[in-house]
N, C-alpha and C positions, 0 to 999 in steps of 0.2 A: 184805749181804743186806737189813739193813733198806733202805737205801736203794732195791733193787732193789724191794722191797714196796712203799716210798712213790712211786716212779716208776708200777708197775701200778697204783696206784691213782686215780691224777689222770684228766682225762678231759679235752680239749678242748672248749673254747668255739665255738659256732658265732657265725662272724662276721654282724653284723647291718649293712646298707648302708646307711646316713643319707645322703638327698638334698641336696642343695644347693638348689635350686631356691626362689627369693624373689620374693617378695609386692613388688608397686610399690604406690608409694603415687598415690593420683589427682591430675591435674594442678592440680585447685584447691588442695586439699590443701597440695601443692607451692609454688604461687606465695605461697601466704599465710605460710607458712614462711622461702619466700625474702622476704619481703617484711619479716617480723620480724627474721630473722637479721640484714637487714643494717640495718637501725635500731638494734635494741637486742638483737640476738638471744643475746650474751654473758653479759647477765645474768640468763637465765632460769638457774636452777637444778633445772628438771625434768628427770627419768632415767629411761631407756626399763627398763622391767619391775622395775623397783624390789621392787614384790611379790615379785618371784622372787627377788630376792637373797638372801632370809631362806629363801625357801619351799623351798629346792632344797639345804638343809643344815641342817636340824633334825635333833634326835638327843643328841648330847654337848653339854654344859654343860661351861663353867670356862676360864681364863685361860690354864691348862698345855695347851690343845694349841696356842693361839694360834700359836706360832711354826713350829710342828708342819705345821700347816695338814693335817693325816691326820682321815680322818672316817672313817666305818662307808659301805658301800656302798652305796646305798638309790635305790631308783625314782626315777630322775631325769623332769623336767620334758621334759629334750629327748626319752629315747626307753625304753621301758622291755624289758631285755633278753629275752630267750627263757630258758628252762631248759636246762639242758643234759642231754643224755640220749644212748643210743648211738645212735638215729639222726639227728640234730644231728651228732656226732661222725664219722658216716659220709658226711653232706653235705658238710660242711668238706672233708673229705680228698677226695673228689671234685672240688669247685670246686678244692681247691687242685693235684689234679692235670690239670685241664682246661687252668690258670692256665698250668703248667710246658706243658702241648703246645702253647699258640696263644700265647708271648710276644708284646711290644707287637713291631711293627714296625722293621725297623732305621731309625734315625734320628728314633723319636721317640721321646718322653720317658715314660712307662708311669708309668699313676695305677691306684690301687686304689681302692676303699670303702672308706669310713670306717667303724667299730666304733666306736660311740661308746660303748658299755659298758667298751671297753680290756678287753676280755676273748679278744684273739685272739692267742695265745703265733706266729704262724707271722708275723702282720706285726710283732710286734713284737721277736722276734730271727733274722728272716731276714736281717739284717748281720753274725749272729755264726758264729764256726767252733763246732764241736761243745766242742771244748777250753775254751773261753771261756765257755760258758752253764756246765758242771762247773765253773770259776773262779768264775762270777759266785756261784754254789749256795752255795759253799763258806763265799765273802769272806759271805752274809748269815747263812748260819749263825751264821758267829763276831760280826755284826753283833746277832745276836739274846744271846747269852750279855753279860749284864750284869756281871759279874765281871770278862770278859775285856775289854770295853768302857773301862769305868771304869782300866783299869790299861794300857790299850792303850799307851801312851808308854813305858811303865817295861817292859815286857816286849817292844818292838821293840831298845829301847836293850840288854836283857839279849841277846837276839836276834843285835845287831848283834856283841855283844864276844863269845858264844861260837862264834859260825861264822865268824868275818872278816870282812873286808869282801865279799871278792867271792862267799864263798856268801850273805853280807845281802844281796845287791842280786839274787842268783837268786832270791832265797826272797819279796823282794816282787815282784819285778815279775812272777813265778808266782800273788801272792795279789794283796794291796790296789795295789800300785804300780800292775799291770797292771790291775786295772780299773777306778781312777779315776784316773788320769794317762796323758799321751796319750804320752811319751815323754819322752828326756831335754832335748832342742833344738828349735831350727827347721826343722833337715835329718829328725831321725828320727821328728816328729810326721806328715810329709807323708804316709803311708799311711796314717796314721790319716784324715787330715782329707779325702782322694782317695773313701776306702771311706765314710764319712759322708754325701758329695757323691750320690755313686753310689744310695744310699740315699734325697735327696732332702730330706739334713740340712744346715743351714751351721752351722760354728764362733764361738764368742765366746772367742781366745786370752786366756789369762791363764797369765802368769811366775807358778808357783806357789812361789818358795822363800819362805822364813819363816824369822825368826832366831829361835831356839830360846835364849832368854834367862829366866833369872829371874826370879820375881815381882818382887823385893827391883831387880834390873838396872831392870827396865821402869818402876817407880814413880822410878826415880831420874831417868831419863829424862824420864819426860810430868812432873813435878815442873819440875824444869830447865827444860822446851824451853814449859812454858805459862806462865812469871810474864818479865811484861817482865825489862829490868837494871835498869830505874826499880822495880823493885818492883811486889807484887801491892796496886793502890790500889783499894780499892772506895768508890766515891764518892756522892756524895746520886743518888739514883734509881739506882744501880749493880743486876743479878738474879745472885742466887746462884749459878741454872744454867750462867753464861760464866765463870764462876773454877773453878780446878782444886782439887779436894779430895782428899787425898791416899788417901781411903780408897777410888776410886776411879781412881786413878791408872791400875791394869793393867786399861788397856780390855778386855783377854781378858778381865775376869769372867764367866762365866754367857754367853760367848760360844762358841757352837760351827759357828755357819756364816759366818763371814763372818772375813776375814783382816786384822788389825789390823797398821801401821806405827809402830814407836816413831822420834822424831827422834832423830839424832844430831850431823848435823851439815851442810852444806851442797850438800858434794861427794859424801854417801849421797844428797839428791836428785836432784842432777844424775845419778848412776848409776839411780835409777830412774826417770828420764825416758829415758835409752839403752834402757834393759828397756824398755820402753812400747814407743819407736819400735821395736824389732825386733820387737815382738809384731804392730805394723801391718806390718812387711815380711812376716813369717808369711804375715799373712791376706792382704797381698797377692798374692803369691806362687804361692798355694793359689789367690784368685780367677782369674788371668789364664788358669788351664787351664780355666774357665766360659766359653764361647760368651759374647760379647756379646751378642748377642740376648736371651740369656737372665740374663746380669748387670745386665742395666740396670734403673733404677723410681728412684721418689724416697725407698724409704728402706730396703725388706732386698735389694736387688740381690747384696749383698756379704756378706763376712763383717764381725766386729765384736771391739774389741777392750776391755776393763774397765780400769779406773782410778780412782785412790783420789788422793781431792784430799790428805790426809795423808800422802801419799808423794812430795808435792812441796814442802813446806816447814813450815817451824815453827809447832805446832798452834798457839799461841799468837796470831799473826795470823788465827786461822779465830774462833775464840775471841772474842776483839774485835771483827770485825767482824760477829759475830754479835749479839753484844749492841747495837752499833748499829745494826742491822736493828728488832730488837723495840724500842729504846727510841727510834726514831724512828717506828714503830706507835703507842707508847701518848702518844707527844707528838701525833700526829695524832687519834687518839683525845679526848684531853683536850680538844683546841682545836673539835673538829666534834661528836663525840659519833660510836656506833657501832665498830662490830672491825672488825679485818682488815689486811691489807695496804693499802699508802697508794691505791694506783688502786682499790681496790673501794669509797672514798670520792666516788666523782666531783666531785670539786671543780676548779677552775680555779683559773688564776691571779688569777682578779678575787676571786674567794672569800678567796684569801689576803692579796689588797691591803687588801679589809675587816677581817678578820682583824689588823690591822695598823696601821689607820688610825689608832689613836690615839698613835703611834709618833710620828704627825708623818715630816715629811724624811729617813731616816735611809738614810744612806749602805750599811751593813751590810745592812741589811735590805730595799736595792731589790739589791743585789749577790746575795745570795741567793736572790731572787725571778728573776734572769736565770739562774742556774746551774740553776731546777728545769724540768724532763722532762715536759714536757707534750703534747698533742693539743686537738684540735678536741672529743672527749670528755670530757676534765679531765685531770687530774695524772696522770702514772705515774711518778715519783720526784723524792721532794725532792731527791735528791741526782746529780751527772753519771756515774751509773757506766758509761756508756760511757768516758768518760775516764777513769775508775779501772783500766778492763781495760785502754786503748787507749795511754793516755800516761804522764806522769813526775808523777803526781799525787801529792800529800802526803797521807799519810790524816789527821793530825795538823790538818791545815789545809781539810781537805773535811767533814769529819763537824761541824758547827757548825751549829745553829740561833738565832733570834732567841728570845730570853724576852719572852713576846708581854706582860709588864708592864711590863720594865725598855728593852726594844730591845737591850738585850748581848746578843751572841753567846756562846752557854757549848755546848762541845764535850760532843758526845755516845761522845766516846772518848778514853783517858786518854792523854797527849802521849806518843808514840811515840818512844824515839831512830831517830836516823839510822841506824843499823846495822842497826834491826830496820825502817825501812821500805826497808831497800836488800833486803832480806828479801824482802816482802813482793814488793819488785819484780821479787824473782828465779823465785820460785814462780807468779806471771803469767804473767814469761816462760815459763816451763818449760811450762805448759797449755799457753798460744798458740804454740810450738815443737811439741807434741807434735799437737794440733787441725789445723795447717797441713799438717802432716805425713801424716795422714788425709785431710784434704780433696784432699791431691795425690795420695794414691794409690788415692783413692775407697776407702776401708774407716769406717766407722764407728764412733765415739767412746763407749762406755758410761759414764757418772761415779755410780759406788756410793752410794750412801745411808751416811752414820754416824750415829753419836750425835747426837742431838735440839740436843745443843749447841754442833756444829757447824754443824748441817746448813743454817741462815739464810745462812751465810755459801756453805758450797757451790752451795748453790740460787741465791744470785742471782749469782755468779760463770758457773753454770752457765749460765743463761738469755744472761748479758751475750756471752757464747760464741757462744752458739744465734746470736743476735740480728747478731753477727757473720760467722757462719760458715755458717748457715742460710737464704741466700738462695735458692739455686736449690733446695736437696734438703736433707735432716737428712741431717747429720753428726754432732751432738753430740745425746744422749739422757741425759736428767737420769732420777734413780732417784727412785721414792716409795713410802715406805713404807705400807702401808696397817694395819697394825695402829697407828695414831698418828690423835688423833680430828679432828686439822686437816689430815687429807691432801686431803678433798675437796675443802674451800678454798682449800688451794691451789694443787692441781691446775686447780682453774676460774678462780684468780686467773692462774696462769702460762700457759693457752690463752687467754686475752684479752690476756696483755700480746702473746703472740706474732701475734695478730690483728691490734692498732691499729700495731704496731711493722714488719708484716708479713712473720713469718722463719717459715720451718719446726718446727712445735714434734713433738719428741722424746720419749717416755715411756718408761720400763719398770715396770710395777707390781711390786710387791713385797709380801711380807705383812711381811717386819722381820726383823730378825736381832739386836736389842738388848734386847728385850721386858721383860728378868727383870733386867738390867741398871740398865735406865732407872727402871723402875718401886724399886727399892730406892734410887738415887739420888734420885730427887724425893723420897722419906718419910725420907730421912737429910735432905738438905740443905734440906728444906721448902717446897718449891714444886709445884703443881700435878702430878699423874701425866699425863704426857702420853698415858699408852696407852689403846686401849678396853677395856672393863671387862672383854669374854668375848669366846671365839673367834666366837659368832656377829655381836657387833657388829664384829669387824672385816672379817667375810667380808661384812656389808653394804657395810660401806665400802668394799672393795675390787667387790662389784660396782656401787656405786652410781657410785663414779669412771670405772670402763671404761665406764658405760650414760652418762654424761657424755661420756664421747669420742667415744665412737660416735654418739650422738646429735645432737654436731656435723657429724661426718664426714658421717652420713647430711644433712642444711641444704648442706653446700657440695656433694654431689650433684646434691641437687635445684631448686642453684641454679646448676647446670654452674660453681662452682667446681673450684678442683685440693683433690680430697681426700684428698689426697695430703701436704698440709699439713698434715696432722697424724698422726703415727704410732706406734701404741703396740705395746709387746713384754709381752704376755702372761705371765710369767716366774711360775710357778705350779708343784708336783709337785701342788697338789690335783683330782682330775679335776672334781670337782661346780664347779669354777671355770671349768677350761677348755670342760667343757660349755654351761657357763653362758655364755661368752665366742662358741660357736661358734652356739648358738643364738641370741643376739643377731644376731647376723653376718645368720645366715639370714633373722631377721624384717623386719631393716630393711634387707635389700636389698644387705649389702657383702658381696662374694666374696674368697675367697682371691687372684684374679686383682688386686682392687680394690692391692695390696702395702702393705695400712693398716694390719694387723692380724700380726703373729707371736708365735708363740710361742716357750718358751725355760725348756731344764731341765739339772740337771748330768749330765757324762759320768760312768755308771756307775748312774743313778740315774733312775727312773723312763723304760726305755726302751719298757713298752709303751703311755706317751704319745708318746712324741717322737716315733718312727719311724712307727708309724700314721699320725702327723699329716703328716710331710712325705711317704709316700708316697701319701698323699689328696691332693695340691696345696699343701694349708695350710703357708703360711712358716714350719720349724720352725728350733730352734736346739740346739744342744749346748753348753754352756760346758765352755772345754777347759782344762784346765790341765795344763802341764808343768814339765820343770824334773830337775835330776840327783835322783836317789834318795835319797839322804843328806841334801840340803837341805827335800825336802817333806816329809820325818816330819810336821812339823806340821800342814800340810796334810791329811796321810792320820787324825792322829789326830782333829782335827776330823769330818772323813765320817765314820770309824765312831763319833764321839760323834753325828751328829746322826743317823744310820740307828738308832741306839740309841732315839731318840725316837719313832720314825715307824714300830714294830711290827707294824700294820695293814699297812702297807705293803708293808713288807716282807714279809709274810706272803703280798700277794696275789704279791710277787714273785717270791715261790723256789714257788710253787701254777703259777706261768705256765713257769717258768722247766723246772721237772719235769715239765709237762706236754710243751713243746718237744722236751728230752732223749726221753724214752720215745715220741714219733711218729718221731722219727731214728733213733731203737735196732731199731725193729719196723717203718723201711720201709729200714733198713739205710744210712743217711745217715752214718754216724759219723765220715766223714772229710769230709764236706759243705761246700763251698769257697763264702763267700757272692762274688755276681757279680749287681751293682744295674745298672739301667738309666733309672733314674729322676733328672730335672734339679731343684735346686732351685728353687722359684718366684722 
């Protein structure tokens, strides 16, 4: 009965229609633009409405929702809702039964209007059966009880031993299994990802098992797998953040969205690089039923599949070459003055001859000077990491600079044995085996974001990829987090390398998943915090980097480049972001059509953004994950720890969710069978 009271009393939202329709900019305008772009136009660091980044999510102060990315709902900048009321509620149910008498036409693709409020419960679960929104109701209830949250692992496991196995496996895939796992395999996710399609959603597959190991297992492990055999040497200029500390060993800390790999051993990567490649047959498999017409573009044509560079080999080489990333920063620093990564220095090679000149003749030091990565602009790496990704390179014997007093060579990475750079070279491999792999079946490459003290090292393996692999269309998309206060920089650093270098560059923004983590590691081990200080500076950051991208995209429009070369994925559950992102879009002229711009949220989790979005045109995504029952426990206890966070949310969800149910129950839909006609962009 209560429930039947809180169903009466919800009331539909009237959908609100946001135009598309954009503003050109005038031809002079235009040429002057093109005319900077291609001079120098990389090193502007100005952002299209910057003011609004801050302005359009004021409200809550403090650090804890950071990761959350949940705000209070408030008059957005792009459109400001209506009231709701019964006659609103009377109009909707009219439009939307006008909707059901005159469907789009057979054979072509049916767009609605967009609700930028995210307040229309009928687009946003008209892909669900009626059984399924009473499923979703349920899974958030229990997502709201803290008690049951907090103890969620220990009560699925009691779960498991007193019903068996086979009523455990009824019992989830009726609650959590079933609505945030898309199935067990390859074969039995295909109706998921068909009904998604249909809807005008595309899939990001992700293998979701997880080994279900102890605190005490896990610390044994990243212990082990991150100190060379040569020992952990920390040497003169050595940073604390690249050496493993044991009090941080179980990357799980304070981790609840993002899925963490412990090494074990050689041939566990190699099996999950097979996992990977079948995750691409997945999505291909799923694409080849999309019309070509309609699969093609240079960057969300297809589906998309996630990967975790720690699942390809031993953290400990990420580790290292991470630290030679930054200690080859602060040696370029020392010598020129100024921050940043080495190309945001513009120096040449003649700069470095100076540099050097008083070296005299020196064999080492003209050798050096041939190996460095340069342009017609100055430097973009001291060192050949093309040949690091490409060939049978020694790391042990590449990471070396001249000591610009003595002329010795003194390595900036501590001597590697052979074993662990045969390592090194297998975890290469395994990328460029899995990247190849995608590029032949046209699905594209997602590579996660981790810890801050890996992440140097992912990032420019990443790029070296891209840089590879991204000549005609993105394939590979590097992750950035933007709760970290050097996202913007180097976001602007790695669209410029991708410019002079000239590959397709790849993004997915992200707000972070380490946040609480990070930030207690840098105050134990003593170095810098690398996060932003409160949720609203990192929601600048993250719109200040999208108004960065876009505000390229928009330069190589309006200098009839392909802008198409640059592509970024949206990947947010906060709306005041994606609003944020869609009016952008609007001001400066890029369309959904444009395929520059997607967005992208988990299955089970914020669906009256996703679906709205992909059945307005706009590139939407769903990240899927599957995988047998019994192995994603972890997985599933993760989602309801992090829905545990994001109450707001969820509150607007089971308000939309009980508004849906009670318009079914009172026009008698209860067996209501969804049937989409809509193509993904």
């Amino acid at each position: 009965m209560a429930l039947l009271r809180s169903l009466s009393a919800q009331r539909t939202a009237i959908s609100l229609v946001y135009g598309r329709n954009s503003s050109k900019s005038s031809n002079s305008v235009a040429v002057a633009a093109c005319r900077s772009f291609h001079q120098r136009g990389t090193r502007s660091t100005s952002t299209v409405g910057e003011g609004a980044a801050s302005e359009s999510t004021r409200g809550v102060n403090g650090a804890r929702f950071l990761h959350s990315g949940e705000r209070p709902l408030q008059a957005s900048a792009v459109v400001q809702p209506e009231l709701v009321s019964g006659e609103t509620v009377k109009r909707s149910t009219k439009q939307e039964s006008s909707q059901e008498r005159n469907p789009s036409p057979a054979g072509s693709p049916q767009r609605d209007p967009l609700d930028v409020s995210f307040n229309d419960p009928i687009a946003a679960f008209k892909s669900k059966t009626t059984g399924e929104l009473i499923r979703a109701y349920l899974v958030y209830m229990i997502c709201s009880s803290e008690k049951l949250v907090e103890h969620n692992m220990t009560l699925m496991k009691l779960a498991r031993n007193l019903l068996g196995q086979k009523l455990f496996v009824l019992l989830m895939k009726s609650s959590f299994y079933g609505h945030f796992v898309a199935g067990e395999n390859r074969h039995t996710i295909v109706p998921a990802l068909e009904r998604l399609r249909s809807f005008g959603v595309k899939p990001i597959l992700d293998y979701s098992v997880e080994e279900d190991i102890t605190q005490e297992e896990a610390e044994k492990r990243e212990v082990e797998s991150s100190v060379s055999s040569a020992g952990d040497k920390k040497e003169e200029g050595s940073m604390p953040q690249y050496h493993v500390d044991k009090s941080f060993a179980d990357r799980r800390y304070k981790v609840s969205s993002a899925r963490t790999y412990f090494y074990l051993n050689e041939a566990t990567c190699e099996r999950n690089m097979e996992i990977f490649i079948k995750c691409l047959e997945a999505v291909s498999d799923d694409d080849r039923k999309v019309p070509r017409a309609v699969a093609t573009g240079a960057t969300f044509g297809t589906g998309i599949t996630a990967i975790k560079l720690t699942a390809l080999g031993r953290p400990q080489l990420l580790l290292q070459l991470s630290e030679v990333i930054m200690r080859t920063r602060k040696y370029m620093e020392d010598m020129v003055g100024g921050q940043g990564n080495v190309l945001t220095h513009h120096k040449t090679i003649k700069d470095l001859e100076k540099y050097y000149a008083t070296l005299g003749d020196n064999k080492d030091v003209k050798e050096f000077l041939n190996n460095v990565t340069s342009d017609k602009e100055g430097i973009l790496h001291l060192f050949p990491w093309s040949g690091i990704v490409d060939e049978d390179s020694q790391l042990s014997d590449t990471f070396r600079v001249p000591d610009p007093q003595t002329g010795q060579m003194r390595r900036l990475i501590s001597q590697i044995p052979p074993k662990e750079e045969e390592m090194f070279r297998n975890m290469i491999r395994r990328l460029n085996t899995i990247v190849k792999a995608a590029a032949d079946l046209d699905v594209r490459i997602m590579v996660d974001a981790e810890q801050t003290y890996f992440q140097p090292a992912i990032s420019r393996i990443t790029l070296e990829m891209m840089r590879k692999y991204n000549k005609d269309k993105a394939i590979v998309f590097n992750t950035y987090q933007c709760y970290l206060r050097e996202t913007f920089r180097e976001v602007n650093t790695d669209l410029e390398q991708a410019k002079r270098q000239n590959f397709y560059f790849g993004a997915k923004l992200v707000r972070g998943a380490y946040m609480d983590q990070e930030r207690d590691r840098a105050k134990s081990l003593g170095y810098p915090d690398p996060v932003n200080p409160t949720f609203e500076a990192t929601t600048e950051m993250y719109h200040k980097t999208l108004s960065e991208c876009l505000r390229r995209i928009k330069l190589m429009k309006d200098c009839d480049d392909d802008a198409r070369k640059i592509g970024i994925m949206v990947a947010s559950h906060n709306e005041d972001t994606v609003r944020f992102a869609i009016q952008q879009m609007k001001e400066i002229g890029i369309s959904p059509e444009d395929k520059v711009i997607c967005f992208g949220q988990l299955l089970g989790m914020c669906d009256y953004i996703t679906f709205p979005l992909g059945q307005a045109g706009y590139s939407a995504y769903k990240y899927i994950p599957y995988g047998p029952v019994e192995e994603v426990l972890p997985y599933l206890s993760r989602r309801a720890q992090e829905n545990k966070g994001v109450l707001k949310k969820i509150k607007k969800e089971k308000r939309l969710l009980l508004s849906e149910i009670r318009r079914r129950l009172m026009r008698g839909q209860l067996f209501y069978k969804p049937k989409g006609n809509y193509v993904p962009i």
